[in-house]
Each structure stands twice: as structure tokens, then as C-alpha cells.
N, C-alpha and C positions, 0 to 999 in steps of 0.2 A: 504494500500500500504506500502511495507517495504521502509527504510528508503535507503538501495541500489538502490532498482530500481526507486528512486526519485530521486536518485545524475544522474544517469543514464541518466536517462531521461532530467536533467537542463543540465548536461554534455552535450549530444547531442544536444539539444535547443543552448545551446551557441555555440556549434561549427556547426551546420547548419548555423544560423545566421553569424559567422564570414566566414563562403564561399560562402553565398550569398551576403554580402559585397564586398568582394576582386570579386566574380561574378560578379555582377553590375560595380564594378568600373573597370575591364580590359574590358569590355561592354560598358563603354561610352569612355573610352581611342581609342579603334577601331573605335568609330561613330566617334571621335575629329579627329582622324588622317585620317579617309578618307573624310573630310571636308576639313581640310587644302587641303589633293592632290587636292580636283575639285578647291580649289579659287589657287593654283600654278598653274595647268591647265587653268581656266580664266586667269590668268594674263599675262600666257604664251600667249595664244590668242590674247587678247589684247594689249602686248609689238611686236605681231608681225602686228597686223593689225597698230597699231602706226610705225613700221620704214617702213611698204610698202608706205604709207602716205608721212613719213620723205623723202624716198627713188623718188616716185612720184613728190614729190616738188621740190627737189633738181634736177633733169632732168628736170621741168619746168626754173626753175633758169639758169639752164646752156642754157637751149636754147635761152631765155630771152638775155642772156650774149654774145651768139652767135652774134643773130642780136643786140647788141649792137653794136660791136666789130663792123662788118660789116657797119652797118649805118655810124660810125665813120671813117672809111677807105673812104667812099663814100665821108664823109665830107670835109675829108682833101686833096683828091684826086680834089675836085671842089675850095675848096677855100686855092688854096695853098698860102705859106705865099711870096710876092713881095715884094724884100728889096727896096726902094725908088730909082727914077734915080742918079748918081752922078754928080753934078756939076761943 
């Protein structure tokens, strides 16, 4: 084999290999980034199944608050306040 088509050929072997590199690595950069979107995607799911929840609870509370309010009206309504007779 001449001593050309040996540089040749290590020439090509190195540069094969350095684009099978920079290959593989824009090849895991695409798997990494379309991982992140599914877990922004879950989290988005899950910040929203959390404020229907927050949102569910807070309309319990208020109704809670409602017949508080009410009970309370009732209370004062039955036992109003009698200032003593004067003498």
C-alpha cells in the first residue's frame, strides 16, 4: 500500500469518526429535548389537575362560609342582646 492512500484512508477514518460523534451527540440532544417536553407536558397536567382541586376546595370553603354566615344570622336573630331593666 503507498504511503498516500494510507494518509487517505487515516484521513477518512478520522473524519468518519469525528461525524459520527457530532452524529450521536445532536442524536441524544433531540432524545434530551423531547424528554424534557413530555415531563413540561406532565407537569402541565398535573399543575392543572392541582388548581381544579385548589379551585374544588375553595367553592367547598365558601359554601362552608355561606352557612356559617347564615347559622350566625339565625343566632343573633334568636338571642338578641336585652340591655337590663332600669331602675
Amino acid at each position: 500500500m503507498s504511503p498516500n492512500a494510507a494518509f487517505i484512508t487515516a484521513g477518512l477514518t478520522i473524519l468518519a469518526l469525528v461525524l459520527s460523534i457530532f452524529g450521536a451527540s445532536w442524536l441524544n440532544q433531540r432524545a434530551t429535548e423531547k424528554l424534557i417536553e413530555q415531563m413540561e407536558k406532565r407537569f402541565d397536567a398535573k399543575f392543572d389537575a392541582m388548581n381544579a382541586r385548589f379551585d374544588s376546595i375553595n367553592h367547598r370553603f365558601s359554601a362552608v362560609e355561606q352557612r356559617l354566615d347564615r347559622i350566625e344570622r339565625q343566632l343573633e336573630a334568636v338571642f338578641k342582646p336585652v340591655l337590663p331593666p332600669r331602675t
